[in-house]
Residue, then its C-alpha position, 0 to 999 in steps of 0.5 A: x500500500x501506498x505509504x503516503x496514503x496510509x501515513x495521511x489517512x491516519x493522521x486524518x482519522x487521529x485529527x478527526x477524533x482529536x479536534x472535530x469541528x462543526x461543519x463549515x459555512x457552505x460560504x467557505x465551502x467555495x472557492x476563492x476567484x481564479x481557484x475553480x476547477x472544471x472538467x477538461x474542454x480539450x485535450x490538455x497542453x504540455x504539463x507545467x510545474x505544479x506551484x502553490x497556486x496548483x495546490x490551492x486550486x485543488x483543495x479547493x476543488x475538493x472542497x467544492x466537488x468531492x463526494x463529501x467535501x461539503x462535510x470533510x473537515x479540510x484541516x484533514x487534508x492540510x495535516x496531511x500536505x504539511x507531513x509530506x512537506x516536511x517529510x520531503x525535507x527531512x529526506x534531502x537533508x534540509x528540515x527548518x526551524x520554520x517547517x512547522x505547522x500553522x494553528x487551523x481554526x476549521x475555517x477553510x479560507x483562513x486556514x489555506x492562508x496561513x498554510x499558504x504562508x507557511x509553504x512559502x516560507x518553507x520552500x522560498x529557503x529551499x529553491x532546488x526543491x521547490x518543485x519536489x515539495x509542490x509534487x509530494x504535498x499535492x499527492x498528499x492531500x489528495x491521498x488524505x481522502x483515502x478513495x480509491x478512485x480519487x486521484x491526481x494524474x501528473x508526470x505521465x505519459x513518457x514512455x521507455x527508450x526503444x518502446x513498441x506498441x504493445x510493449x510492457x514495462x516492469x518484471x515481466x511478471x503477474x502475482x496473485x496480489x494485483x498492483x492497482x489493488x495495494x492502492x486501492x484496498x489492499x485488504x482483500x489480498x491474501x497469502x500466499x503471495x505467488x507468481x501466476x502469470x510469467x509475462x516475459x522479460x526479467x523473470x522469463x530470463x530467470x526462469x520463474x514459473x507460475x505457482x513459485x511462491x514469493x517469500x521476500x520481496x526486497x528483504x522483506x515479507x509480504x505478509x506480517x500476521x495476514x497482513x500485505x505490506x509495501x514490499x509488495x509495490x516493488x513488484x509493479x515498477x512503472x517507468x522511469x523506476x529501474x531499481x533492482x528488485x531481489x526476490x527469495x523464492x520457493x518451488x513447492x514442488x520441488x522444495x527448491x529455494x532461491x534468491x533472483x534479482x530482476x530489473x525492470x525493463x521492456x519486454x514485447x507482450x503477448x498480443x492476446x494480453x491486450x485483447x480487451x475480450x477474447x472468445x472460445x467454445x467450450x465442450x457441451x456448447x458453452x461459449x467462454x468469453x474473457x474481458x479484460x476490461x470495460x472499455x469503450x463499445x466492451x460490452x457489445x464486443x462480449x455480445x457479439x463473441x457470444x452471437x458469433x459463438x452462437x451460429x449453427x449450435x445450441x449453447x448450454x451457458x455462457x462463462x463471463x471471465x472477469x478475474x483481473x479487470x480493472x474495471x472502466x466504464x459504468x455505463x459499458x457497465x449498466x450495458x452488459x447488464x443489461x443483455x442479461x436482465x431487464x426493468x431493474x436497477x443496476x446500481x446506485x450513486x448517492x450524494x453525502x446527504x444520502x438521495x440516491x440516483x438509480x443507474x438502470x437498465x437500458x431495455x433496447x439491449x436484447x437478451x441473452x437469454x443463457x445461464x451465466x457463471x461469472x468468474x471473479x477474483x481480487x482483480x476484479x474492481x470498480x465496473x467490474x464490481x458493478x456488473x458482479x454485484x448486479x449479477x449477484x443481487x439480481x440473481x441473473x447469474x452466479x459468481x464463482x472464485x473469489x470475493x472483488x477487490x472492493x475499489x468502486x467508491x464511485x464514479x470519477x469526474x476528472x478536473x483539469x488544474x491550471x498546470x494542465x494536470x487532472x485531477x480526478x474526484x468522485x461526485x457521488x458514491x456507488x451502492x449496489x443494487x440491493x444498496x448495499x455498500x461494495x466499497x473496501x469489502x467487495x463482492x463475495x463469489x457464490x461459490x468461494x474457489x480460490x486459486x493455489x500456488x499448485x493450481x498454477x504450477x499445474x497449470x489447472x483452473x479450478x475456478x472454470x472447472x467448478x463453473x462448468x460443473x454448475x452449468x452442466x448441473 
């Protein structure tokens, strides 16, 4: 998990219980002139340091747009953006008798000033770090909120030297804790922490296999007590990181342990990978369909894999494949849905003061009209844990392997700052359709099936193979 995250929620929880003040005025819930933040019209341009002025732009589009800004107490979020700073300083060996945090009195305008006034203070002495101070406050207070799908995109977009289209950067290697997970609640991840997938690149040249089992990663254990650690991160580096990971492994099937280091790099992945949904026919005339993700036109494609398998045979069922989708787009969401069940509600998205929206089906879909087996696992968040919670409240279809990751506190409208960088915040929390809360507990499967370290060095899949046995039931 994210150690800023982690560290800032924290002290936002200690500020809360320590010094909870009443709501603020709605008046100071607004922001100063020129600090209004809105959704992008264009493409943005070319990204520009991120400044003071950056900063207050997005507290104050918290303020004003977040799920619960009206209500957040917004000492919360300057706590955690003064840790970060002086944090940062302390790193580069430049802590100041002046890096101390300012008394806040609850009031959202007055305390931005004499925070304000403090960050000046402090990076007017230090101007080689400016920009790096600016960096790590910012990600700081958007990190306070603790929601997974709040978040500030900055810095991207430069690709490795000698990339191809397609081409993946990292270890070359897929465990069974998901690297958007350790962010986005990293609580469902369970050990063993094991190789599932050998991608390529450093740990195809060292020689790891599915179902070798991770027992350090960097020194350290990725689990304490049942619990994942930040050691885990070190196995999803993203570019520019190109620092050496070790790693002490176990081949339980032939009680082989040993040390490898991997560097991360680019290595050509297999085109299927980037498939967005991939189709087979099964034995018994079940159609498999694999869906990697919910994006655009995603769930006509599903529908149209199943038609195409459907030509000149009889199906018996339909096995929908979300085990690693990272989710996307509710309403590709809401569509598939609806090719499976109609005149329901499919989710809810509700305000802080609880009214609710309900996302419904859209009739003109046709039906699929097959039984469904679902399989799912801790990869599965956000749309995907909008269809998986449908399927399972509205009894369209059943969920087999293991509970969702729990990352779906809603949807997110991005926020174009004055450094031509996103901000992207929640406008509304998402319900299931039984209103449930699926946010940090996720989906529980209908039949709990998990995966092994041995299942993967066999090779088996013993969550398809539970579902065929319920379809031919």
């Amino acid at each position: 998990m994210n150690a800023v995250r982690a560290a800032a929620a924290g002290l936002a929880l200690l500020l809360a219980a320590a010094c909870t003040a009443p709501t603020p005025p709605r008046s100071h819930a607004s922001a100063p002139g020129g600090t209004v933040c809105a959704p992008p019209q264009k493409p943005p341009e070319a990204e520009t340091p991120t400044t003071i002025d950056v900063i207050e732009q997005a507290y104050f589009c918290i303020l004003g747009t977040y799920y619960s800004g009206s209500t957040l107490d917004a000492r919360s979020l300057l706590l955690a953006g003064f840790v970060a700073l002086t944090r940062e300083l302390n790193r580069n060996g430049h802590d100041l008798p002046e890096a101390t945090m300012p008394a806040l009195a609850g009031d959202r305008k007055a305390d931005w000033a004499a925070f304000e006034t403090a960050y000046r203070k402090i990076t007017d002495q230090v101007p080689d770090l400016r920009d790096t101070l600016a960096v790590v406050t910012l990600e700081a207070l958007v990190a306070a909120l603790g929601d997974n799908h709040a978040s500030w995109a900055h810095g991207g977009g430069e690709r490795p030297p000698g990339y191809y289209d397609g081409d993946g950067y990292g270890l070359g290697l897929q465990a069974s804790v998901y690297g958007p997970q350790l962010d986005g609640n990293p609580g469902v991840a369970l050990p063993p922490l094991f190789v599932t997938t050998v991608q390529g690149g450093a740990a195809r040249a060292a020689g790891l296999r599915p179902g070798d089992v991770i027992e350090a990663v960097n020194g350290s254990a990725p689990f304490i007590d049942g619990e994942p650690t930040p050691a885990i991160a070190a196995l999803y580096p993203r570019y520019p990181e190109a620092r050496p990971v070790r790693l002490r492994l176990l081949r339980r099937t032939t009680g082989r342990r040993w040390s490898v280091t991997l560097k991360p790099g680019l290595y050509q992945r297999n085109l299927a990978e980037l498939q967005v949904v991939q189709s087979k026919l099964l034995d018994d005339g079940v159609a498999y369909v694999r869906m990697r993700g919910f994006a655009p036109d995603s769930a006509d494609r599903v529908l149209k894999a199943i038609a195409r398998l459907r030509e000149g045979r009889t199906l018996s069922g339909v096995v929908l494949d979300l085990r690693g989708n990272g989710g996307g787009s509710p309403t590709e969401a809401v569509r598939l849905v609806s090719a499976f069940v109609h005149g329901k509600a499919t989710a809810y998205t509700c305000a802080v003061d609880g009214t609710c929206q309900a996302l419904r089906t859209d009739d003109t879909v046709e039906l699929v009209g097959l039984p469904l087996m679902a399989l799912t696992d801790r990869g599965c968040a956000s749309a995907c844990e909008h269809f998986s919670s449908a399927a399972k409240d509205l009894g369209f279809g059943r969920l087999i392997g293991t509970r969702t990751a729990g990352v779906i506190s809603g949807p997110a409208q991005s926020y174009l700052l004055r450094n031509n960088t996103m901000l992207s915040l929640p406008a509304r929390h998402h319900l299931g359709p039984d209103r449930e809360v699926i946010d940090r507990i996720g989906v529980a499967p209908d039949h709990y099936v998990p995966t092994t370290p041995k299942d993967a060095a066999a090779g088996r899949d013993p969550v398809l193979a539970k579902a065929l046995t319920l379809l031919h039931q």
